[in-house]
C-alpha positions in Angstrom: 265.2 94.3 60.3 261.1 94.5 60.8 260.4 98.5 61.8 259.3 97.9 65.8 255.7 99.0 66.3 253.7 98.8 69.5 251.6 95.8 69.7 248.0 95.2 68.7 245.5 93.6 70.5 242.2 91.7 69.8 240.2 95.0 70.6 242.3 96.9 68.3 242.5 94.8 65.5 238.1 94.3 65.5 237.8 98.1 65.6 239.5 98.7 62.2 237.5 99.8 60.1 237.7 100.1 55.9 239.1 103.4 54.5 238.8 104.2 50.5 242.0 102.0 49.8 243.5 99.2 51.7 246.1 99.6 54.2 248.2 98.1 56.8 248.5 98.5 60.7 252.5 97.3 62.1 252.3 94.3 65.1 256.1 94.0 65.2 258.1 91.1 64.2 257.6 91.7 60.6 253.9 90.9 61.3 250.6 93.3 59.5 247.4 92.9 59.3 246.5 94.6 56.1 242.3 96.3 56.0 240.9 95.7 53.0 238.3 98.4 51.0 235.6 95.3 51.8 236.5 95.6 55.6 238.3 92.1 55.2 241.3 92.0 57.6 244.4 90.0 56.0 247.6 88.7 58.2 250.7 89.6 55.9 254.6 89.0 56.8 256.5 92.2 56.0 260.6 90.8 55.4 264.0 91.6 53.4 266.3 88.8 51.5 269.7 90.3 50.6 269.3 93.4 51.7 266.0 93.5 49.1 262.3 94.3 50.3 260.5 91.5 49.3 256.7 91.3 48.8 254.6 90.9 51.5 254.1 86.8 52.4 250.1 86.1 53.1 249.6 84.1 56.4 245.7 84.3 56.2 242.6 85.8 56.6 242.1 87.2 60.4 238.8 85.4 60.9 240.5 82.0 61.1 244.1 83.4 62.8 243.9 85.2 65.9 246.8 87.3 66.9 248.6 85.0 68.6 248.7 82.8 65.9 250.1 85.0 63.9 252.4 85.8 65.7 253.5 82.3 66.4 253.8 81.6 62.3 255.1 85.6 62.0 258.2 84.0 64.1 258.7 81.3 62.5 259.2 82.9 59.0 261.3 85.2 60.5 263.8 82.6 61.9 263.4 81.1 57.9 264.1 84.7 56.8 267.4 84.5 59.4 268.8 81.4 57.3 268.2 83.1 54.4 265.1 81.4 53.2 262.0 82.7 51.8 259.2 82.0 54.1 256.7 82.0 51.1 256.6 78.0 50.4 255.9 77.4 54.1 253.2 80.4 54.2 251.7 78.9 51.0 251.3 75.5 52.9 250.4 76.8 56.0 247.6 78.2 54.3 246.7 75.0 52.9 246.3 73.6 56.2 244.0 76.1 57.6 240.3 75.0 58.3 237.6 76.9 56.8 235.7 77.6 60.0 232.3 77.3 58.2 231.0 73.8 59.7 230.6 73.9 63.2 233.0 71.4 64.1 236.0 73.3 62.3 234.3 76.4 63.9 235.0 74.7 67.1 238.4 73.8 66.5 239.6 76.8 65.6 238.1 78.3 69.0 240.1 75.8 71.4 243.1 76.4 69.6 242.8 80.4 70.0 240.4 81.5 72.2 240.8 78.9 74.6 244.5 78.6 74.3 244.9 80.8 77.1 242.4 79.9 79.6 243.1 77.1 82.6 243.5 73.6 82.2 240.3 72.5 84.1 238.5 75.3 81.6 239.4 73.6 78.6 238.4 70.6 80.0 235.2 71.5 80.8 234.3 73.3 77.8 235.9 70.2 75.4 233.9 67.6 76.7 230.5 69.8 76.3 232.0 70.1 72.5 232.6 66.7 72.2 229.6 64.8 74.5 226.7 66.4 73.4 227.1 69.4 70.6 229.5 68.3 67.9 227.5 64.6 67.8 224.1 66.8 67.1 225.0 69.7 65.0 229.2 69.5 64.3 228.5 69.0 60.4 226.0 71.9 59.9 227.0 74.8 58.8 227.9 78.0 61.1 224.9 80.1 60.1 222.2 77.4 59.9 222.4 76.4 63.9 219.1 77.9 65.2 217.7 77.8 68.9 216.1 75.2 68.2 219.2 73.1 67.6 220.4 74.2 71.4 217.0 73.6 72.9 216.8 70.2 71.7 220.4 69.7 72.8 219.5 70.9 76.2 216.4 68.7 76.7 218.5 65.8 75.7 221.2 66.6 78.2 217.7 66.8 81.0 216.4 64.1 79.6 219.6 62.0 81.7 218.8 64.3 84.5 221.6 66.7 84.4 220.1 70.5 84.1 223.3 72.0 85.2 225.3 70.6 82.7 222.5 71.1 80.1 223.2 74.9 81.1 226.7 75.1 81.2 226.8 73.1 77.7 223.9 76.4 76.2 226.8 78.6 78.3 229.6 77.1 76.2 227.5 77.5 72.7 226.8 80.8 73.4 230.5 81.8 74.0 231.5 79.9 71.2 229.5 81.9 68.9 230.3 85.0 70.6 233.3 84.3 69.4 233.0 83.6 66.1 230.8 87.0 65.8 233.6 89.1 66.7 235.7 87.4 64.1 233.0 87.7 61.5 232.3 84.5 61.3 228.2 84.5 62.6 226.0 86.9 62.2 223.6 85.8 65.4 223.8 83.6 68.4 221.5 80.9 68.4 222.4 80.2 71.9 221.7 84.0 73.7 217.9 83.8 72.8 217.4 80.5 75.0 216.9 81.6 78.2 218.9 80.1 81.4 216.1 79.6 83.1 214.4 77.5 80.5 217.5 74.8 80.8 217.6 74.8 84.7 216.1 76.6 87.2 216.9 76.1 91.1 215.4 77.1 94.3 217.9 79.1 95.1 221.5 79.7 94.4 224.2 78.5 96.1 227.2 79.9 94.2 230.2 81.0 96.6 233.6 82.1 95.0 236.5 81.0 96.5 239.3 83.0 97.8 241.3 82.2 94.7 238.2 83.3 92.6 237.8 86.3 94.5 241.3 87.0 93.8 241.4 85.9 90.2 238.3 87.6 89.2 239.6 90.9 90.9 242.7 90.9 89.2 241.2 90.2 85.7 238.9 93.7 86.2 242.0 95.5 87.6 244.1 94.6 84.3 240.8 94.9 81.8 240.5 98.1 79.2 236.9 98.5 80.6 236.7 102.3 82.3 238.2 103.2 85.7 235.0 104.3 87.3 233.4 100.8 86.1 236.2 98.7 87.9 235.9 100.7 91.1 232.7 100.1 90.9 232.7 96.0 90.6 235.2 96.6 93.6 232.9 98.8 95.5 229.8 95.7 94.9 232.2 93.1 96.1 233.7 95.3 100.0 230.4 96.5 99.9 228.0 93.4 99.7 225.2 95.9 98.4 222.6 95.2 95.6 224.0 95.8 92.3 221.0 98.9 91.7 222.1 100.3 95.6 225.3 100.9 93.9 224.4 102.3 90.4 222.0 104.8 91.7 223.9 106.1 95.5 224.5 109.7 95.0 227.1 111.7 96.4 224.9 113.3 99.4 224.4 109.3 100.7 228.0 109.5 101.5 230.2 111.1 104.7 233.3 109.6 103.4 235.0 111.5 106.5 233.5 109.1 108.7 233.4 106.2 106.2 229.8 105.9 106.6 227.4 105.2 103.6 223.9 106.2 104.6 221.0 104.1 101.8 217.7 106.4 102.4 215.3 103.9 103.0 212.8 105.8 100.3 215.5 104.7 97.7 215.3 101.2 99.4 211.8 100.9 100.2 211.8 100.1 103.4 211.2 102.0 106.9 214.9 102.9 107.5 217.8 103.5 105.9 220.6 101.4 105.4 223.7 102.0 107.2 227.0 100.8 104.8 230.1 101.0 107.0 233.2 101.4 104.5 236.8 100.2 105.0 239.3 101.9 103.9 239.8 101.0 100.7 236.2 102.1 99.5 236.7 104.9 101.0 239.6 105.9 99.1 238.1 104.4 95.7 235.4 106.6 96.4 237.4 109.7 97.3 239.2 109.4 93.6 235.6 108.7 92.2 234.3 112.6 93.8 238.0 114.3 93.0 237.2 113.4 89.3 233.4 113.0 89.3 231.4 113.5 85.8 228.3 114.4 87.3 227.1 116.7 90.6 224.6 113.6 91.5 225.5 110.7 91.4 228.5 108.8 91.9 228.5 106.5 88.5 226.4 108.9 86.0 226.1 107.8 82.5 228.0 108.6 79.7 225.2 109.5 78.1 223.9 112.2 80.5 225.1 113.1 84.2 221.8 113.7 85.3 221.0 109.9 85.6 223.2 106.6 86.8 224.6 104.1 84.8 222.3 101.5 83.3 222.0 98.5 85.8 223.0 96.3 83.0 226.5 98.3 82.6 228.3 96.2 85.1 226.7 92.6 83.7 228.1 94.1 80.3 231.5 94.8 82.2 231.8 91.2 83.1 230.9 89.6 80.5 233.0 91.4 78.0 236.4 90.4 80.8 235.5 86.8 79.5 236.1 85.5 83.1 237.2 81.5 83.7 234.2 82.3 86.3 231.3 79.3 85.7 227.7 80.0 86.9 228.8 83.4 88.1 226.3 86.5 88.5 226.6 89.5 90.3 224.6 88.9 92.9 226.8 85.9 94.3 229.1 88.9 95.5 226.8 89.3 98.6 226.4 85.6 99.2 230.3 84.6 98.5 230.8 87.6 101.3 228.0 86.6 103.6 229.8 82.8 103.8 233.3 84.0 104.0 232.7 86.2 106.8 230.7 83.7 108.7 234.1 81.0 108.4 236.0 84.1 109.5 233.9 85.4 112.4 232.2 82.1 114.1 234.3 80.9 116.4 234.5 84.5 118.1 230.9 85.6 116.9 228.9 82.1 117.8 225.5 83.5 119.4 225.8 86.8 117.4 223.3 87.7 113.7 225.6 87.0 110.8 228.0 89.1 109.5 225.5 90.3 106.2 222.9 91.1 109.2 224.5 93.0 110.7 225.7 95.0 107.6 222.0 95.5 107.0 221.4 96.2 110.2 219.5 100.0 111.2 221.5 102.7 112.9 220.1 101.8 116.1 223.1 100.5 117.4 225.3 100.7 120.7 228.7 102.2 119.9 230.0 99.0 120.8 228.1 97.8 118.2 229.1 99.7 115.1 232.7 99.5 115.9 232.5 95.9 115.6 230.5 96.4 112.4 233.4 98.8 111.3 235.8 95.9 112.2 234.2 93.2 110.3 234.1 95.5 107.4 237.8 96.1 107.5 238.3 92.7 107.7 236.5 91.6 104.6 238.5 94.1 103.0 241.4 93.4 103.9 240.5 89.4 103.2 239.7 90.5 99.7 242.5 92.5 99.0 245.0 89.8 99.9 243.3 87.5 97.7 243.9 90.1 95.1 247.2 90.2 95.5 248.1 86.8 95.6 246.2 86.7 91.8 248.8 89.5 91.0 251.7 87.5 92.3 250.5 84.2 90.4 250.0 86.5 87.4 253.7 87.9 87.4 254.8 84.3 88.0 252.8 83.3 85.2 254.3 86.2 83.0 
C-alpha cells in the first residue's frame, strides 16, 4: 500500500528548492514529485506488484502537470496496479500525449485544463473566447518567450479598433494571468502583458464597478480560506465594514481607536482636511480589532510591517494579497469596496432614509452630530455588517455544498 503522507499544494510544491542530490517529497496515493539537483521538479508513481517494490513510473515533468493532474493519472495507475498491472505502458503513453507548452497556443491549453479547471463556468467562458477571438489568431504559433508588449499592444488596439476598450482590457487581463501562470511553473521568464499599462487599453470617467452580494460573499470567503497572514485578511475585512481608503487603513494607529466605544477617530492632519473623521465600528471590527491589539507586532500601528514595527504595511501589501487569491473577480480594485458599500446601503436604507445624505456621507460625516444622529450612524453601520457577513456565509454554505 502507498505510505499516506499529508497533501501538497501548489505553494508547496513551487517553494522546493534543489539540495546536493535529488530527492522526493510524498502526496499520497503513491504519487512524488521528485527535486532534481537542476531544480527540475519530476511527477513519479511510487507502487508494489507481488508484494515487490517496483521502480518508480515517470508521469512527467511538473511544469506541464499541475497537481491535480497528477493526481488524477496517480489514481488511475493505481486502480492498474489493483488488477495487477504495471502502470508503466500507460505512463509511457501518457507521456507521449503531453503538449510541450512552448508555443503559445499549447501554453494556453495546458492553462484551461489546470489552472482554469477549477474556476466557474462563466470564467472559463470568458477567458476562452479572449484565447480564441483575438490572441491565439495573432500570436498562438510563437513561441512562449518571444511574445513581447508589443504583441499585446497591437492586440489591444485591434480589439479598439472595433470599439470595444473593455474587452481590449479584459483580453491584456487574461494574457497577463496566463503568463503568470506559466512563470510560476517555469515556463516564462517575463510577462509581456504586466508592462502595458490598464490605462493605456481603456480608460473611463469614472468607475462604476459594484460587487454583488454573491461577490461580496464569494470574494470574502476566498480571503478567509487563503494561506495569506491573519492580520492581512482582517485587514481586507476591516476595508470592506469600514468603507475607508485603502492608506486610512494601512497607516491608523492604535491611539485613533476607543474600541470600548467602537469609535474610530481619523485625525484630520493624517487626512488632510479640517476635521477628523469619525469611523463608527460594528461589532465585528471591533472584535477583529480587539484580536489585532491582544497580539499586536508593533506599539504604533495597527498593521506594522514585517520589516520593521515602526512603520505600516506598504499600501501595495493588500493589492499584492488579492492578487495572489487569484479571485474569479473581473475589473475588481480595492477601491470599489467603498463604492459597492455606498450602493448597497443606499438599496437598503431609501425607502426609510428618502430626504436624508447617503449612507457613505454620513460615514464621512464630522462629529458634529445630534445623538440621534450618530446612533443612526451606529445602526447603519451594524447593518452593513451584518449584510456582509451573511453574504459570507452563504459563500461558506455554497462552498461546503460544493465540497
Amino acid at each position: 500500500m502507498p505510505r499516506l503522507a499529508v497533501p501538497l499544494t501548489e505553494s508547496q510544491i513551487r517553494a522546493l528548492e534543489p539540495r546536493v542530490t535529488r530527492y522526493s517529497v510524498a502526496d499520497g496515493n503513491g504519487l512524488v514529485i521528485e527535486v532534481m539537483t537542476t531544480g527540475t521538479k519530476v511527477w513519479r508513481f511510487r507502487y508494489s506488484l507481488n508484494g515487490k517494490r517496483q521502480p518508480l513510473a515517470t508521469i512527467g515533468d511538473y511544469r506541464m502537470i499541475s497537481l491535480r493532474v497528477a493526481r488524477a493519472k496517480a489514481q488511475k495507475y493505481a486502480e492498474l496496479v489493483a488488477q495487477g498491472i504495471s502502470p508503466v505502458a500507460t505512463a509511457r503513453r501518457d507521456r507521449g500525449a503531453e503538449a510541450k507548452a512552448d508555443v503559445l497556443r499549447e501554453a494556453a491549453e495546458l492553462y484551461m485544463s489546470t489552472e482554469m479547471a477549477g474556476k466557474s463556468d462563466e470564467y472559463r467562458r470568458t477567458t476562452r473566447r479572449a484565447l480564441d477571438k483575438d490572441v491565439l489568431p495573432a500570436i498562438g504559433g510563437m513561441p512562449v518567450k518571444a511574445v513581447t508588449a508589443e504583441h499585446v499592444v497591437a492586440i489591444c488596439d485591434s480589439i479598439k479598433s472595433r470599439g470595444s476598450p473593455k474587452m481590449a482590457l479584459h483580453t491584456r487581463n487574461v494574457i497577463k494571468r496566463l503568463y503568470e501562470y506559466l512563470i510560476a511553473r517555469q515556463l516564462a521568464t517575463g510577462n509581456p502583458a504586466e508592462v502595458v499599462p490598464a490605462r493605456s487599453i481603456a480608460t473611463f470617467e469614472s468607475r462604476t464597478r459594484v460587487l454583488s452580494g454573491e461577490e461580496i460573499g464569494a470574494m470574502l470567503y476566498s480571503i478567509e480560506a487563503s494561506g495569506i497572514r491573519r492580520p492581512l485578511k482582517f485587514a481586507l475585512h476591516l476595508l470592506v465594514l469600514t468603507m475607508v481608503r485603502k492608506s486610512d487603513l494601512v497607516e491608523s494607529t492604535w491611539d485613533e481607536f476607543d474600541l470600548g466605544n467602537a469609535l474610530w477617530r481619523i485625525p484630520a492632519a493624517r487626512l488632510t482636511k479640517d476635521a477628523d473623521q469619525l469611523v463608527h465600528l460594528p461589532q465585528q471590527a471591533v472584535t477583529m480589532l480587539r484580536e489585532l491589539h491582544l497580539r499586536r507586532a508593533g506599539r504604533t500601528f495597527v498593521f506594522p510591517s514585517v520589516r520593521g514595527h515602526d512603520r505600516p504595511i506598504a499600501k501595495s501589501t493588500l493589492n499584492q494579497a488579492v492578487k495572489a487569491l487569484g479571485l474569479d473577480v473581473e475589473h475588481f480594485v480595492l477601491h470599489d469596496f467603498r463604492r459597492t458599500a455606498a450602493a448597497h446601503l443606499r438599496e437598503m436604507t431609501e425607502h426609510a432614509e428618502r430626504d436624508k445624505t447617503s449612507a457613505q456621507t454620513r460615514q464621512n460625516a464630522s462629529q458634529d452630530k445630534s445623538a440621534g444622529d450618530v446612533a443612526e450612524q451606529r445602526r447603519i453601520a451594524q447593518r452593513w455588517a451584518d449584510f456582509v457577513y451573511a453574504q459570507l456565509d452563504a459563500a461558506r454554505k455554497r462552498a461546503g455544498g460544493a465540497a
